[in-house]
C-alpha positions as MATLAB code, in Angstrom:
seq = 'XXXXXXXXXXXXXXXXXXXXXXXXXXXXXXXXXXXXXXXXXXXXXXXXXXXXXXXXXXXXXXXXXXXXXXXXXXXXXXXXXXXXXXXXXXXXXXXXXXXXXXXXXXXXXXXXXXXXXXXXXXXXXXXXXXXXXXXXXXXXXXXXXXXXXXXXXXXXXXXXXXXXXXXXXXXXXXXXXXXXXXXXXXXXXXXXXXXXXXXXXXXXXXXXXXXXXXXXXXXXXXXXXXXXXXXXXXXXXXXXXXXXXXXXXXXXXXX';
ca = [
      25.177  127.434  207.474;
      28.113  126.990  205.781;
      30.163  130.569  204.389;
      28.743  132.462  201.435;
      31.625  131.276  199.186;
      29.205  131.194  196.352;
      27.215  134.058  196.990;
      25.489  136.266  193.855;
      26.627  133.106  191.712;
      24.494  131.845  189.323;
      24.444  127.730  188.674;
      22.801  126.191  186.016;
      22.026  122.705  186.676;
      20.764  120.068  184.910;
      18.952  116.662  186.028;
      18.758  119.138  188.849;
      15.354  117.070  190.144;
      16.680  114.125  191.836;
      19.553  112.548  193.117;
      23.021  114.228  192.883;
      21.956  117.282  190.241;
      19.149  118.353  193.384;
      22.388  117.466  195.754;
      24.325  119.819  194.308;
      21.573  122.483  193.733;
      21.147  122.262  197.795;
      24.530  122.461  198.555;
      25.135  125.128  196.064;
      22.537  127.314  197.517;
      23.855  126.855  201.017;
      26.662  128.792  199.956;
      24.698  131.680  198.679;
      24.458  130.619  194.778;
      21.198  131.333  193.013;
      20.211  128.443  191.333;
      18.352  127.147  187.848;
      17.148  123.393  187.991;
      16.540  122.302  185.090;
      15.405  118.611  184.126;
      12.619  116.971  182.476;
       9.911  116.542  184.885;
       8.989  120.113  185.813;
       7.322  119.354  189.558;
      10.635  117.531  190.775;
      12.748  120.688  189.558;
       9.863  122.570  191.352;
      10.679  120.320  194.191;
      13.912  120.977  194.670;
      13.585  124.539  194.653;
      10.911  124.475  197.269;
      13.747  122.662  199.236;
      16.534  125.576  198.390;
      13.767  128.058  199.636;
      12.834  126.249  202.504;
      16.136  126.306  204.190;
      18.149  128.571  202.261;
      17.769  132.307  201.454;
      19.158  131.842  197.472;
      16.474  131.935  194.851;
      15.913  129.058  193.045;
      14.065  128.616  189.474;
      12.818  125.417  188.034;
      13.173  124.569  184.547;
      11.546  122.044  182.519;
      13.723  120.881  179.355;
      14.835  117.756  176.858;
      18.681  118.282  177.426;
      18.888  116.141  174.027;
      17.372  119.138  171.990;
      19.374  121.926  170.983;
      16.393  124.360  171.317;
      15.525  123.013  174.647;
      19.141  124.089  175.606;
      19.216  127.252  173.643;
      15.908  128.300  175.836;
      17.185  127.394  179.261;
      20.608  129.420  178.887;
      18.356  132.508  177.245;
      15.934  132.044  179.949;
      18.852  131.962  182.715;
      20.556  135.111  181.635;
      17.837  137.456  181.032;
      16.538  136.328  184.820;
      20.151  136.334  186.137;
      22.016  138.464  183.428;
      24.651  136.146  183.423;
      26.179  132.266  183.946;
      28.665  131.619  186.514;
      28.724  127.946  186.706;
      27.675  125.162  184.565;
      26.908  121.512  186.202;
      25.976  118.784  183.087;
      24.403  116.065  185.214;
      21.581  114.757  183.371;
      22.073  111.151  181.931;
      20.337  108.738  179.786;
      21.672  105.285  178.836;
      21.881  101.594  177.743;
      22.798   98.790  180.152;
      23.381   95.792  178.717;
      25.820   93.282  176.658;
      27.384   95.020  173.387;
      25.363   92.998  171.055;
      21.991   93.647  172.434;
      22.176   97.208  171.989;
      20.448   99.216  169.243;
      21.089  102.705  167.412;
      17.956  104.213  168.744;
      19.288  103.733  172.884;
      22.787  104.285  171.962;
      22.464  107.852  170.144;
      19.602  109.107  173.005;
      22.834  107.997  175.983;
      24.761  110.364  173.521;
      22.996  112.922  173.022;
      21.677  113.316  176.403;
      25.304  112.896  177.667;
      28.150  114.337  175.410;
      26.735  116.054  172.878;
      24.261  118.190  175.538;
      27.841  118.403  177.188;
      29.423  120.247  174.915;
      26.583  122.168  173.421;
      25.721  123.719  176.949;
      28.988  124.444  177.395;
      28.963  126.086  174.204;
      25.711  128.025  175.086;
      27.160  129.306  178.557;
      30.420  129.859  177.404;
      30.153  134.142  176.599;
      28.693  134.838  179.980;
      31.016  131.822  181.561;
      33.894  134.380  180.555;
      32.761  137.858  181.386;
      34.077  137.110  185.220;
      35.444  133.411  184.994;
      33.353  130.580  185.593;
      33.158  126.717  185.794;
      31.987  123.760  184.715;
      31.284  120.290  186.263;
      30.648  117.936  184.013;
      29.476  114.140  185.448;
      31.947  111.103  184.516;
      31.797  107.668  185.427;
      34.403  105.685  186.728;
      33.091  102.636  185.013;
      35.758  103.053  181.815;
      37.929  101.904  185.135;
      35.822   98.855  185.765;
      38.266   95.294  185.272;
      35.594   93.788  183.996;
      33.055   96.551  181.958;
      30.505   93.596  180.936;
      27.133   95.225  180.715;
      28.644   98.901  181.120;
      30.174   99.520  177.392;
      28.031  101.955  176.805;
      27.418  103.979  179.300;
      31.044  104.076  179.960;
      31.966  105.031  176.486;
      29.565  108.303  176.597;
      31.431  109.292  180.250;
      34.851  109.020  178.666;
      33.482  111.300  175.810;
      32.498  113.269  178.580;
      36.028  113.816  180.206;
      37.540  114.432  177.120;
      35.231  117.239  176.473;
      35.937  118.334  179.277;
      39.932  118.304  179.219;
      39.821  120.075  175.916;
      37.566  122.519  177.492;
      39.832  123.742  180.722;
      42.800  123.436  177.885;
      41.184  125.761  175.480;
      39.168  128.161  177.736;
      41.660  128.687  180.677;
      43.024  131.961  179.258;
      39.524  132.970  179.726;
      39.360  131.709  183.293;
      36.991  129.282  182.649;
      37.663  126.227  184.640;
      36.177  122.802  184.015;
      36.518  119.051  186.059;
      34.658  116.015  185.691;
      33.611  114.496  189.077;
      33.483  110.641  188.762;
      30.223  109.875  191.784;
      29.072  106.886  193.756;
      25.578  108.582  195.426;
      22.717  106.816  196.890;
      20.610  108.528  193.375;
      17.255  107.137  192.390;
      19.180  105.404  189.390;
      21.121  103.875  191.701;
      18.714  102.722  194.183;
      16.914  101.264  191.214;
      20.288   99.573  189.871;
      20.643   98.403  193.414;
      17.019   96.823  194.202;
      17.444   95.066  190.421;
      20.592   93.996  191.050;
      21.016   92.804  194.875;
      23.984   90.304  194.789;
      26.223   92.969  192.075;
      24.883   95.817  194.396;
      26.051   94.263  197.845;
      29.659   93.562  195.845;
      29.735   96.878  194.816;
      29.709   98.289  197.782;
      32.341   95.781  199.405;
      34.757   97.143  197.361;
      34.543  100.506  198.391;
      36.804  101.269  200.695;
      34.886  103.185  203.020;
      32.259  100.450  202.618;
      29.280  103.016  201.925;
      27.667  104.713  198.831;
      28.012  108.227  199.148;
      25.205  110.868  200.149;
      24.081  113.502  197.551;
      23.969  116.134  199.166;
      27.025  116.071  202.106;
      29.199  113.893  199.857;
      29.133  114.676  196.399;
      27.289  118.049  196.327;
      29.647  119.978  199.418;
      32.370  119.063  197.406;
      31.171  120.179  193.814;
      30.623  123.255  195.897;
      33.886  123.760  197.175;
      35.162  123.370  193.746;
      33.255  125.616  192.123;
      34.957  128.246  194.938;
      36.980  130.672  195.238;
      39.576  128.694  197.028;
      40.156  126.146  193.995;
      40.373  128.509  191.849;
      43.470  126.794  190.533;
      42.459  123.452  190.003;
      40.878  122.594  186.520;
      41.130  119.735  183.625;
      40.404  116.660  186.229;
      38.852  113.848  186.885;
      38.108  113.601  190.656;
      36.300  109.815  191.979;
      34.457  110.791  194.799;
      33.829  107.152  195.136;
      34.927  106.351  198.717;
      38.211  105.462  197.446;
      37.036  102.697  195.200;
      38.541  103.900  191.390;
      42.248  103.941  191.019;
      42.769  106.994  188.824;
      45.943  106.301  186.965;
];
């Protein structure tokens, strides 16, 4: 069990049902953090918290939402604080998008990767922010380091709604640190379900891929990206807001 760093914390997570948003919700709750999982299938939010109470003591509620409507957001914050009374941290995780050369794409999968990514960004954030600043909080928003791609064939899209993302994000820690409200964008390689998929579609890019990893592995939800959200959501980084960290197994070059 690892220390109670997080303990009487309350996360709100969304695309908390699968892959690295239910990573993070376990490893958050190992540290004592009670926990909201929110995403769009109900029973895999349910899921996950059946996991958190199976080997954790933290409670854990599941809640089903459409991260691309504003009501849908307004609910799940409303719904958070009068179970919790307040928001501690905020992870944006869910993701929609549109692989595929620039001139195949179309307005209708272009604005759903945007709304779903930076514009339910910022409008959580903007939700969470009054409770976010009655004792300091954070925010973890999900990046991409595929803006960092040499050659972003196929990935224009999706890499243009994680750069909105980190922006957000910058302008966040920049505006809200005199409330002590921190925010980061984590940049992940995970073994998720949308990458297994990407992986199974796409054997001969996949194996690549992972070549050029350093470490020559995709990382693990849970122990690899989700510890480490956890730790930065912690007291002991208390001083480290407005990044971009690649937890990539030393693949991006963050210049």
């Amino acid at each position: 069990m690892k220390e109670q760093t997080l303990k009487g914390k309350v996360a709100l997570i969304t695309g908390g049902g699968q892959g690295i948003g239910q990573g993070i919700a376990l490893a958050m709750a190992e540290r004592g953090a009670n926990v909201v999982v929110v995403g769009r299938t109900y029973s895999k939010c349910e899921n996950t918290c059946k996991m958190i109470e199976q080997r954790f003591s933290g409670k854990a509620i599941p809640k089903a939402a459409d991260v691309a409507m504003h009501k849908d957001l307004k609910r799940i914050t409303q719904e958070t604080v009068e179970e919790f009374k307040t928001i501690d941290i905020l992870v944006n995780n869910a993701v929609a998008t549109s692989i595929g050369p620039l001139i195949d794409q179309n307005d209708e999968n272009v604005i759903q990767a945007f709304m779903v990514g930076p514009m339910a960004t910022l409008r959580l954030m903007q939700l969470c922010y009054p409770y976010l600043k009655q004792q300091g909080g954070s925010i973890i928003n999900m990046a991409s380091t595929a803006s960092k791609r040499w050659d972003m064939s196929n990935y224009g899209v999706y890499a243009a709604e994680k750069d909105a993302i980190r922006a957000l994000t910058r302008a966040a820690a920049s505006e809200w640190g005199p409330d002590n409200i921190r925010a980061n964008n984590i940049l992940p390689h995970a073994s998720s379900a949308a990458l297994q998929k990407w992986m199974t579609h796409r054997p001969e890019e996949a194996a690549e891929f992972t070549k050029s990893i350093p470490l020559q592995r995709v990382g693990d939800c849970e122990t690899d990206i989700g510890q480490f959200v956890a730790v930065l959501c912690s007291p002991e980084s208390s001083y480290i807001s407005g990044q971009s960290i690649a937890l990539d197994g030393g693949q991006a070059y963050m210049n």
